[in-house]
VOBA-588456 format. One line per field, with one value per residue: residue in one letter; x, y, z of N, C-alpha, C in turn. Coordinates in pm, whole numbers, plus 50000, padded with zeros to 5 digits. Layout:
// VOBA-588456
vexfi = a|...
nxx = X|...
nyy = Y|...
nzz = Z|...
caxx = X|...
cayy = Y|...
cazz = Z|...
cxx = X|...
cyy = Y|...
czz = Z|...
END
This chain:
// VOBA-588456
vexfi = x|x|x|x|x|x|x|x|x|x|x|x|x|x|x|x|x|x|x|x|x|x|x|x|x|x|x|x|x|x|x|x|x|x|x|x|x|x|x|x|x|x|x|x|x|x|x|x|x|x|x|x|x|x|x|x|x|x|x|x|x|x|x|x|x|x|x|x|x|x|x|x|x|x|x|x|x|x|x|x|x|x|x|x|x|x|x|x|x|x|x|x|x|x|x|x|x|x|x|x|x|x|x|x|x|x|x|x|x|x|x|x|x|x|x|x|x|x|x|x|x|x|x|x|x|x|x|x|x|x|x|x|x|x|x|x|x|x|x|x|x|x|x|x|x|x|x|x|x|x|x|x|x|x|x|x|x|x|x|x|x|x|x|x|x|x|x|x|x|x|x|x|x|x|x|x|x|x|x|x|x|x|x|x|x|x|x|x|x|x|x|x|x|x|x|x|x|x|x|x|x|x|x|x|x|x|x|x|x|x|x|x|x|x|x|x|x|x|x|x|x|x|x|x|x|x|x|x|x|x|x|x|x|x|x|x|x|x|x|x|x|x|x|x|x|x|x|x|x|x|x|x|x|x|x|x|x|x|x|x|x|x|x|x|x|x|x|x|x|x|x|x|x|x|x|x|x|x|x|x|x|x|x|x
nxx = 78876|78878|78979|78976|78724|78505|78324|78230|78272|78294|78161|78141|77854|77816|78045|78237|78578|78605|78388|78124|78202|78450|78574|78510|78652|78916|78900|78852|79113|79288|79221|79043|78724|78457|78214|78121|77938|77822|77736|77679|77338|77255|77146|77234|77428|77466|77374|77513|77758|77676|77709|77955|78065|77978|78142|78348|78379|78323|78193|77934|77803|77489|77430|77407|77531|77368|77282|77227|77060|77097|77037|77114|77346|77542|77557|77677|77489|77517|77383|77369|77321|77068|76737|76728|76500|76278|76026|75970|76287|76398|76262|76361|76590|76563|76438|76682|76866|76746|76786|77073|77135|77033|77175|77457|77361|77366|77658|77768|77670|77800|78079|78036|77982|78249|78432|78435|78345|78110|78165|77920|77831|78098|78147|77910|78014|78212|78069|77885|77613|77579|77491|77541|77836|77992|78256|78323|78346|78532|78720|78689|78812|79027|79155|79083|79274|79277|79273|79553|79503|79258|79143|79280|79067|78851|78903|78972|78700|78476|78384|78114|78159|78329|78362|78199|78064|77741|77511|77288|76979|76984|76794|76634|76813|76653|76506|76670|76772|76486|76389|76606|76583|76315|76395|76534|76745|77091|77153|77445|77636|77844|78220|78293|78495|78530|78361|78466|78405|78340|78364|78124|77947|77976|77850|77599|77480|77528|77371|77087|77124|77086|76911|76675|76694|76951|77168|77495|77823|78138|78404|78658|78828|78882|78934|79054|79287|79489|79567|79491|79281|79095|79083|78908|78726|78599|78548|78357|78128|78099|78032|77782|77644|77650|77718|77959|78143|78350|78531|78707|78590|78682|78736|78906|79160|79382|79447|79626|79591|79297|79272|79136|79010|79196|79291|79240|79263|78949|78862|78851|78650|78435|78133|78129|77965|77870|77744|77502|77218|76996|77285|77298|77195|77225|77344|77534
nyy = 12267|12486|12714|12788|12933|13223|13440|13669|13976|14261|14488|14760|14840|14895|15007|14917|14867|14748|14630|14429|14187|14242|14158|13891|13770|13857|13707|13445|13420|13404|13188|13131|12937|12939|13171|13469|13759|14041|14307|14606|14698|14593|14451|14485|14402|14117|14006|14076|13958|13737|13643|13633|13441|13192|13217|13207|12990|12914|12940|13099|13281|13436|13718|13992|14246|14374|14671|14721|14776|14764|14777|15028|15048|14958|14673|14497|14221|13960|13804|13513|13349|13404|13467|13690|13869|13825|14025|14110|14142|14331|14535|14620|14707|14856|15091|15138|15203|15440|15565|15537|15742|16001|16049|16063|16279|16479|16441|16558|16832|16894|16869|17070|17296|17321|17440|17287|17271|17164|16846|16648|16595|16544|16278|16132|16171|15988|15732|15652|15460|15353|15360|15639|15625|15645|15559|15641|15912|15913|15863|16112|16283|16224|16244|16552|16630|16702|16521|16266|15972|15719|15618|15837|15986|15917|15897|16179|16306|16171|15945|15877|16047|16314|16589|16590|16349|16137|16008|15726|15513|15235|14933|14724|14481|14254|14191|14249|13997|13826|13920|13816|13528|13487|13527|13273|13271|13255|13381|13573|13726|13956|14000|13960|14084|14339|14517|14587|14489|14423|14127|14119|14259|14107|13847|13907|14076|13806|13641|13752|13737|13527|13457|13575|13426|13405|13210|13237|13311|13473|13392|13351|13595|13855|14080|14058|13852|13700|13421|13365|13524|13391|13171|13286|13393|13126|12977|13145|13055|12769|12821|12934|12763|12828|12824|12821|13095|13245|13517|13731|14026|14171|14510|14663|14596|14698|14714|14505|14293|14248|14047|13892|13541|13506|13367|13269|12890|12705|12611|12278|12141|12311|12361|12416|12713|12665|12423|12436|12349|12536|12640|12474|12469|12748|12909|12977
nzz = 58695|58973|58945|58732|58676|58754|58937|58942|58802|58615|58378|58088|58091|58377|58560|58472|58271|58054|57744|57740|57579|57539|57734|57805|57607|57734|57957|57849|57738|57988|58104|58206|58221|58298|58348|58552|58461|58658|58674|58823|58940|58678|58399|58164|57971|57966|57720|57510|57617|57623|57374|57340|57449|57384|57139|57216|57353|57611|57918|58009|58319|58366|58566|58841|59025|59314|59465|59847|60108|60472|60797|60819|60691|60382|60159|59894|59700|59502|59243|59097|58767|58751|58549|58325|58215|58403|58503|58833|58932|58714|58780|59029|58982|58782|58986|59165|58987|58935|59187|59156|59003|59084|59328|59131|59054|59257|59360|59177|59172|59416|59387|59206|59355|59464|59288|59045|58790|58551|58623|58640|58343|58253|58402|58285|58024|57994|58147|57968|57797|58050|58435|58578|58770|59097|59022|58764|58819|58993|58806|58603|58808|58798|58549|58468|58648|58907|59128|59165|59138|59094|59332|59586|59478|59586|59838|59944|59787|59719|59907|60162|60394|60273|60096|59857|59894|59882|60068|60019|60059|59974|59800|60017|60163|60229|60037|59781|59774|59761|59548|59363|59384|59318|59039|58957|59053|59245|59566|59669|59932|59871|59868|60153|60324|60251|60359|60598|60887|61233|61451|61581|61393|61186|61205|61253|61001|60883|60966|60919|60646|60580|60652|60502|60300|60168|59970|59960|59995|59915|59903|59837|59696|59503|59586|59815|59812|60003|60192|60400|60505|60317|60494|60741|60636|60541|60747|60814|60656|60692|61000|60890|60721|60444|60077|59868|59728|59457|59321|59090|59070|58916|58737|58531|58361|58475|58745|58926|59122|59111|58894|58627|58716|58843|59146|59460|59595|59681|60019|60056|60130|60164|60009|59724|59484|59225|59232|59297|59246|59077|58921|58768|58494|58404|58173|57925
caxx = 78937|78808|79063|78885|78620|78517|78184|78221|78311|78200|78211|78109|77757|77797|78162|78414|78628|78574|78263|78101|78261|78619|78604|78466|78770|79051|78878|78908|79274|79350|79195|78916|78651|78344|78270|77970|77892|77756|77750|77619|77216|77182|77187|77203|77523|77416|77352|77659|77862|77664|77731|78130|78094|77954|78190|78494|78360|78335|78025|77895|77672|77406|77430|77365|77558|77280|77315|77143|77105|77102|77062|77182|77508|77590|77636|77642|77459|77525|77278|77410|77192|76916|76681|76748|76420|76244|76017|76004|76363|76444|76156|76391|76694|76546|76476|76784|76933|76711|76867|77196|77079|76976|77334|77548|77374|77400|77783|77838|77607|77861|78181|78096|78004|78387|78512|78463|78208|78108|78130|77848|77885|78213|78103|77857|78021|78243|77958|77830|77478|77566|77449|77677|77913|78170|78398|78318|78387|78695|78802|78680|78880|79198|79178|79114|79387|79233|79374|79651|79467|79108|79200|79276|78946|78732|78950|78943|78640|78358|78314|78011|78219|78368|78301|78094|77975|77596|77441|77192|76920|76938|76732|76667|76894|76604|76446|76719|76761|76384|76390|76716|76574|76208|76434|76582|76901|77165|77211|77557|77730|77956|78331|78227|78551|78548|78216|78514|78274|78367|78316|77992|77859|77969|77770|77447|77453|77500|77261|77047|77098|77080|76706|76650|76678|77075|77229|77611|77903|78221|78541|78783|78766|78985|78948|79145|79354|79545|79503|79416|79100|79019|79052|78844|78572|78578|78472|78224|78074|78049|77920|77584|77592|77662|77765|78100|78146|78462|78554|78789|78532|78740|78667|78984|79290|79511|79468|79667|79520|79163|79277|79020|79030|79341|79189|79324|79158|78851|78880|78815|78561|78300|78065|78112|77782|77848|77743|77360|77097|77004|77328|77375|77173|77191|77470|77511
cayy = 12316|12590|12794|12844|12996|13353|13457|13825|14072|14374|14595|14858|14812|14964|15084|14824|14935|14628|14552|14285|14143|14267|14129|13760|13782|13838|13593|13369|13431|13409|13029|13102|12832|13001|13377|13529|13901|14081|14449|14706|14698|14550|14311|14466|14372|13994|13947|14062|13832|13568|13586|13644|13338|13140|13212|13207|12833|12951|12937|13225|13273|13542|13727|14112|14267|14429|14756|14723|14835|14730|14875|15183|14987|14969|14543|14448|14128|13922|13721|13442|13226|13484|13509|13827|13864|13828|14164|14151|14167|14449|14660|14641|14725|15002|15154|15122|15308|15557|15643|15597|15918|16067|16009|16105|16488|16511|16464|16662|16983|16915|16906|17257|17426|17328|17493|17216|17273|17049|16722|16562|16592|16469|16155|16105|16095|15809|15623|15595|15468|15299|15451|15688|15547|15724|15547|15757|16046|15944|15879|16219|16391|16240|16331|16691|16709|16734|16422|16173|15853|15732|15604|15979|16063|15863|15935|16318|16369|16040|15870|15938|16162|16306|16717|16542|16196|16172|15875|15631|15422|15130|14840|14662|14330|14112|14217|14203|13838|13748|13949|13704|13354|13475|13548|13153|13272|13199|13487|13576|13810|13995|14038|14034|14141|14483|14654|14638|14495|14339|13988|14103|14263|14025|13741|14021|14065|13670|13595|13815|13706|13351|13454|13645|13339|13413|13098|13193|13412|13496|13310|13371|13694|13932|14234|13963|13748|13647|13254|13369|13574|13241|13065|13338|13325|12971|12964|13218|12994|12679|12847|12993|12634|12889|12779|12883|13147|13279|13612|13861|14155|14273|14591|14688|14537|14782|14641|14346|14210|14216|14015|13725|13434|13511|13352|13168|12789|12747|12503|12128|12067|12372|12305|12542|12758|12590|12275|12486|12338|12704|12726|12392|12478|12867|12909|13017
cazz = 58819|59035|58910|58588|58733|58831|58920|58995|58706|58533|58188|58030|58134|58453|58562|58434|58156|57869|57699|57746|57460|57549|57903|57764|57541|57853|58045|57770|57730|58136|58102|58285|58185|58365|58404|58548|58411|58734|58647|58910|58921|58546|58369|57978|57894|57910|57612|57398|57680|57621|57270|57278|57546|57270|57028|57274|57427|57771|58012|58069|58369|58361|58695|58896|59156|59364|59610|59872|60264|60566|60914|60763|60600|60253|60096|59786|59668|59366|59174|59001|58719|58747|58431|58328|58140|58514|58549|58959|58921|58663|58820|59103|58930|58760|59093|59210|58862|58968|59251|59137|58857|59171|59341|59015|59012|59370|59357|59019|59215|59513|59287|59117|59469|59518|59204|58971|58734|58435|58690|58585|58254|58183|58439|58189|57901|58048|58153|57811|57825|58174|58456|58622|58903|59184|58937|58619|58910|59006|58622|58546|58882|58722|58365|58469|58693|59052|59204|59094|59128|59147|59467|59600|59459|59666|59961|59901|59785|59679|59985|60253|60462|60220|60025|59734|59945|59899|60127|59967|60091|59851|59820|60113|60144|60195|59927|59683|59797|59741|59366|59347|59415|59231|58948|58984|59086|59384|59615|59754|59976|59767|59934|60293|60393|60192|60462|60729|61020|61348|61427|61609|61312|61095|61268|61235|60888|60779|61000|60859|60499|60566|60731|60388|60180|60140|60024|59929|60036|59847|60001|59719|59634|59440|59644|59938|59822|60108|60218|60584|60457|60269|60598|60832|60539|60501|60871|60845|60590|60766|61039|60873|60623|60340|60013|59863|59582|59411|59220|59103|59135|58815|58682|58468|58349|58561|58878|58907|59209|59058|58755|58631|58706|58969|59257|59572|59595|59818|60080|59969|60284|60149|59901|59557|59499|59084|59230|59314|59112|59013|58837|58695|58330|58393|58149|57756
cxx = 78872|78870|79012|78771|78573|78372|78135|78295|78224|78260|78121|77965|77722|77966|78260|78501|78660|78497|78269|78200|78432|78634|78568|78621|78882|79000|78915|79120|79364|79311|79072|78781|78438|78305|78112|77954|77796|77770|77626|77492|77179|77226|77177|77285|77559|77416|77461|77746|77814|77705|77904|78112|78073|78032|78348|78478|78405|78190|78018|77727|77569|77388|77405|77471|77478|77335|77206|77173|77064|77147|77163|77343|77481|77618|77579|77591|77435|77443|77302|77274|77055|76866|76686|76656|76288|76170|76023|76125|76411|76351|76258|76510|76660|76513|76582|76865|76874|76774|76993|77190|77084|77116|77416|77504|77353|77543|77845|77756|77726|77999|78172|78082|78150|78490|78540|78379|78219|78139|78068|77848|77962|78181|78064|77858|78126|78189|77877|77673|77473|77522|77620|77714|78003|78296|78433|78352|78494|78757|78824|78786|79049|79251|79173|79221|79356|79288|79451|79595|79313|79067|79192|79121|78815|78750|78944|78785|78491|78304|78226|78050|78293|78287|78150|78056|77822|77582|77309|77114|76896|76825|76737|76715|76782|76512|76505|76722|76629|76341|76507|76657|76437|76267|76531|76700|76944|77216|77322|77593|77804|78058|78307|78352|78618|78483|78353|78485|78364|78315|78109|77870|77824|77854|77622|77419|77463|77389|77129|76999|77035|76914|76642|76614|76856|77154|77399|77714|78059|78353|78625|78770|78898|79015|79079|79172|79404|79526|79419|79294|79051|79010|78944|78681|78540|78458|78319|78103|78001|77966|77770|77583|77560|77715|77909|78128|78323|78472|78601|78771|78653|78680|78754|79096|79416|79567|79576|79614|79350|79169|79167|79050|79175|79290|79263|79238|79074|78930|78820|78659|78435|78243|78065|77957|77760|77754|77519|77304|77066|77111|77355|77322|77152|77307|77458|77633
cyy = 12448|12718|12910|12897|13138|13392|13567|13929|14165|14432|14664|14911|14873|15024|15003|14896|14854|14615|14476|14141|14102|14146|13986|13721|13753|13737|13446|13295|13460|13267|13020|13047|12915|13146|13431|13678|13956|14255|14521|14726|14688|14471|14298|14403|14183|13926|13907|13945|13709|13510|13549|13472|13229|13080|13169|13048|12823|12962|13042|13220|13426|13584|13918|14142|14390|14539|14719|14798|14767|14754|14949|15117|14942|14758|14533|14301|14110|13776|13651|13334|13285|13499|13622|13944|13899|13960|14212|14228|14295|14525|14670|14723|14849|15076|15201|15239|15417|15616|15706|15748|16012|16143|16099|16276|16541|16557|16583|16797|16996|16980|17047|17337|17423|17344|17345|17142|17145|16886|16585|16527|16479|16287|16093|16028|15956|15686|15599|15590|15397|15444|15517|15662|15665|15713|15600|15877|16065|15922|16009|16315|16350|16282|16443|16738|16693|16656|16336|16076|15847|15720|15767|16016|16066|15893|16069|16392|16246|15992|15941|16079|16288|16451|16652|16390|16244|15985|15836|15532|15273|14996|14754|14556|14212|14076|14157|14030|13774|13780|13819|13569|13371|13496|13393|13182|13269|13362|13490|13641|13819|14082|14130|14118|14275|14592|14644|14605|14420|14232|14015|14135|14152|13883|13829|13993|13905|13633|13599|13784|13612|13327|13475|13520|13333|13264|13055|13333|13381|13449|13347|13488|13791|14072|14216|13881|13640|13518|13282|13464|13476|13157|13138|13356|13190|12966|13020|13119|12856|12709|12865|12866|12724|12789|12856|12956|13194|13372|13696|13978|14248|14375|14624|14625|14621|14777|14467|14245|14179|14133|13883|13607|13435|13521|13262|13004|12808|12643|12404|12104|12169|12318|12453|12601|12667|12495|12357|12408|12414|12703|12539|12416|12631|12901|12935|12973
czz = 58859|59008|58772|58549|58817|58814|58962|58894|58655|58384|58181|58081|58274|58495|58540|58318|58006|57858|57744|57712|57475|57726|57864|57706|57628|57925|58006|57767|57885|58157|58184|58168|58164|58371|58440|58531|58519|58772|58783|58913|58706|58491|58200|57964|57894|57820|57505|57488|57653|57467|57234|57342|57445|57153|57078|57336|57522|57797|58044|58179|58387|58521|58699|59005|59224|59455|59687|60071|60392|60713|60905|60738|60493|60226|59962|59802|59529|59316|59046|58937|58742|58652|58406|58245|58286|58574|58694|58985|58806|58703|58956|59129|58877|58886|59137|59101|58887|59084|59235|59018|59009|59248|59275|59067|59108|59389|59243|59092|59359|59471|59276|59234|59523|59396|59095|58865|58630|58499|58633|58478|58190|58263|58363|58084|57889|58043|58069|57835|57942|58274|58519|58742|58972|59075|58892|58706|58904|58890|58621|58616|58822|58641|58392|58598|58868|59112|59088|59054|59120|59321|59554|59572|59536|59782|59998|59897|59739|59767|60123|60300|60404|60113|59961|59793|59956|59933|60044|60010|59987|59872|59934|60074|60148|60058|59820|59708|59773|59584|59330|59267|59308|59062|58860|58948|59233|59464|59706|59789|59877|59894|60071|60381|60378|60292|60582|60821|61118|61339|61440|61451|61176|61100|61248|61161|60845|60829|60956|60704|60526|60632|60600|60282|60087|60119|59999|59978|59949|59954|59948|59665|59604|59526|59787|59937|59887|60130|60359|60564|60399|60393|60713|60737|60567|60651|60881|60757|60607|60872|61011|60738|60458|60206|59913|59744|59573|59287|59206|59124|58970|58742|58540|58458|58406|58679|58919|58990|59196|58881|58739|58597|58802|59087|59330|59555|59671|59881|60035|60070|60232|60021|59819|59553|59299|59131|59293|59179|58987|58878|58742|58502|58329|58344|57990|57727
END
């Protein structure tokens, strides 16, 4: 069942809050069948998932969730069934980590000009050997007190507009989509209805992908539950002859609405992106 299936998660690896390992484990024990590991520009933590996946007798699919840009807007893209061995592709990814380095000690030099030294730092030591995220920010502004939530943090003080917002040119979108497919993986919009856009833009950007070599968009998605965002996706999907993905986007077990494998159905009438060639033996 489609239920048992989630093809959008993270850990440790870039800003989730379970290993690899740990997050294979809850997925396990939520009944999810399927799970694709698509951590923030990398793709280490692969390996240990593929081994819990192994041991837990669950599919694990090897996947990326890409930054990237587009006429000066911000989308993620996620790269399911990608070899993760693929040098085009991690030469692209390391880029990308480079910026985000770049990013991190931008915000942590903004932070202390607003009385809040040691920033970076403590980000840091959060983010372990991942790189460092807004997330590890807003962790850090809670634990020392500055705001209540992480939430608050981003709103306050993380995002563009925002004391400590530092803008990013990331990888271009068609790009990441052609590292993707040379990497023999399925590229998908990731939770189109998170960028906010109008219909017009919305019709821009798929268009756009689907020129790129884009061949999947997220319908079911944890960030928008709702059935009537599954039905204004669905559409968008038929329109551009997309293929149909599904994922909780889970980062932490604290969220309840990002839990894995807690996913609305798709519609019966789209075609699943599982049912891709790509992903049918891209699996441990």
């Amino acid at each position: 069942m489609s239920a048992s299936i989630d093809l959008h998660s993270h850990s440790t690896a870039s800003d989730g809050r379970l290993s690899p390992a740990a997050l294979v484990a809850r997925a396990a024990a939520q009944g999810v069948t399927t799970l694709a590991l698509t951590d923030h520009d990398t793709t280490a933590g692969v390996p240990e998932a593929a081994a819990a996946a192994r041991e837990a007798g669950i599919r694990l699919v090897p996947g990326v969730e890409i930054s990237t840009t587009w006429a000066r807007r911000d989308f993620h893209i996620v790269g399911l069934g990608v070899d993760t061995d693929h040098s085009g592709l991690q030469a692209a990814l390391a880029e990308i980590r480079a910026l985000r380095d770049q990013r991190a000690r931008a915000i942590g030099d903004k932070l202390a000009r607003h009385g809040m030294p040691g920033a970076h730092a403590g980000a840091s030591a959060l983010a372990g050997d991942a790189a460092v995220t807004r997330a590890h920010y807003a962790s850090w502004l809670v634990a020392q007190g500055y705001v209540d939530t992480p939430n608050e943090a981003f709103h306050k003080w993380l995002r563009k507009s925002k004391p400590a917002g530092v803008s990013v040119r990331w990888l271009d979108m068609g790009e990441a989509v052609a590292r993707i497919r040379e990497a023999g993986g399925v590229a998908v919009l990731a939770h189109p209805l998170a960028y906010k856009l109008t219909g017009a833009w919305m019709r821009r950007v798929l268009g756009a992908f689907r020129e790129a070599g884009g061949e999947a968009m997220e319908v079911a998605c944890g960030t928008r539950p709702q059935s009537v965002d599954v039905a204004r996706l669905a559409e968008w999907a038929r329109r551009y002859q997309l293929l149909a993905s599904q994922g909780s986007d889970f980062h932490h077990p604290d969220n309840p609405w990002l839990e894995l494998g807690r996913l609305p159905p798709l519609p019966q009438d789209l075609t699943p992106v599982w049912n891709h060639p790509s992903l049918c033996n891209a699996a441990s």
